[in-house]
N, C-alpha and C positions, 0 to 999 in steps of 0.2 A: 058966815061961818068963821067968822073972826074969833069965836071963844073956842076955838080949837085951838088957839094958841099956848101952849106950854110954858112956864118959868123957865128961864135957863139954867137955875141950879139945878132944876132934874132933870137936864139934859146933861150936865156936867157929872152926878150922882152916876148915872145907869152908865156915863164913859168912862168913870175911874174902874168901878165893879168892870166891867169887860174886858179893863187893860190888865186889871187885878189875876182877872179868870184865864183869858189868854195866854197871860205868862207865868202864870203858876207853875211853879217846878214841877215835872211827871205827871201833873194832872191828865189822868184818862178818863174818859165819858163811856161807859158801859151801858148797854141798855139790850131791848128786848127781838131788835135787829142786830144785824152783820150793821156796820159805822153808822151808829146811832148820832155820834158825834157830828156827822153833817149836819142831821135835821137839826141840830143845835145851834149850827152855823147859819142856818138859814135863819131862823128864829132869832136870835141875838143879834147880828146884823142888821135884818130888817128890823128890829126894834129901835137900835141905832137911829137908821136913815129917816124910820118914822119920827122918833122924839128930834132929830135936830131939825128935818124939817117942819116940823110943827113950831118948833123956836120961832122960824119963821129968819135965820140967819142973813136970808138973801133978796128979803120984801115981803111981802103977801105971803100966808102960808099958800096958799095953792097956787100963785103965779107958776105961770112955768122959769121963769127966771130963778125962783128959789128953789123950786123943783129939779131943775136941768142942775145949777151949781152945788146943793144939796147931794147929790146923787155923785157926782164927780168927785166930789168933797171925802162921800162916803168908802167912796169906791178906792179914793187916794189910800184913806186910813188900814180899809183892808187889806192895801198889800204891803203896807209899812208892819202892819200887825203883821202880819201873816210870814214876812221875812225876818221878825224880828223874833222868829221863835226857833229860827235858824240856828240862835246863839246856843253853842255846844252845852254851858253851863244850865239852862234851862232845862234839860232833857224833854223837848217837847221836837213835833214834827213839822216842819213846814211844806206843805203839799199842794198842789195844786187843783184839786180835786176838793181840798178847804177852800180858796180862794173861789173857785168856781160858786162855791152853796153860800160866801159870803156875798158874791155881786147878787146872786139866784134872789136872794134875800133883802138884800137892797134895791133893787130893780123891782121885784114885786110888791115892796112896800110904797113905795115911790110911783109905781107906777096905778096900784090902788088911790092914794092919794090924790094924781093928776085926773082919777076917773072921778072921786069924790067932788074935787072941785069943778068938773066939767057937769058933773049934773046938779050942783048946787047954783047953776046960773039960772 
């Protein structure tokens, strides 16, 4: 399962757009639920954790070595993101109820992945 492996400039690509989207001044996410904007957190995140671990940043894509530091990696970034919207000038919220559907989301991307390569043996 090695040609799962990803270029890193689109792993760099989909982390600029996120940092882009994240701290976008007022940006609101409206949708067809009450905080539709979770499930976007959840999706964008877990997109995240997917493409960097498929980088393969930390060995083997599916080791659990690049899986286990991948995920901590991910999970670091989330709550740098996620305070970092704190900043008054942004007019955005920092929540913890976002942080939460960001791990939600990187935990089940990641943890899909360590099931992928546990039946690819």
């Amino acid at each position: 399962m090695s040609a799962f492996r990803i270029p890193r400039p689109i792993f760099a690509g989909y982390a600029v757009l996120l940092f882009i989207g994240t701290h976008w001044p007022n940006l609101q996410v409206k949708g067809p639920v009450e905080r539709s904007d979770l499930w976007v957190h959840l999706i964008i995140f877990g997109g995240w954790a997917l493409l960097a671990a498929a980088c393969g940043f930390f060995g083997p894509v599916f080791s659990a070595r690049n899986l286990s530091l991948t995920w901590l990696l991910a999970v670091g970034y989330a709550c740098i993101d996620e305070g970092l919207q704190a900043i008054p000038a942004l007019g955005r919220t920092c929540a913890w109820d976002d942080l939460a559907f960001n791990t939600l989301g990187i935990s089940l991307a990641i943890g899909g992945m360590y099931a992928m390569g546990r039946l690819s043996r």
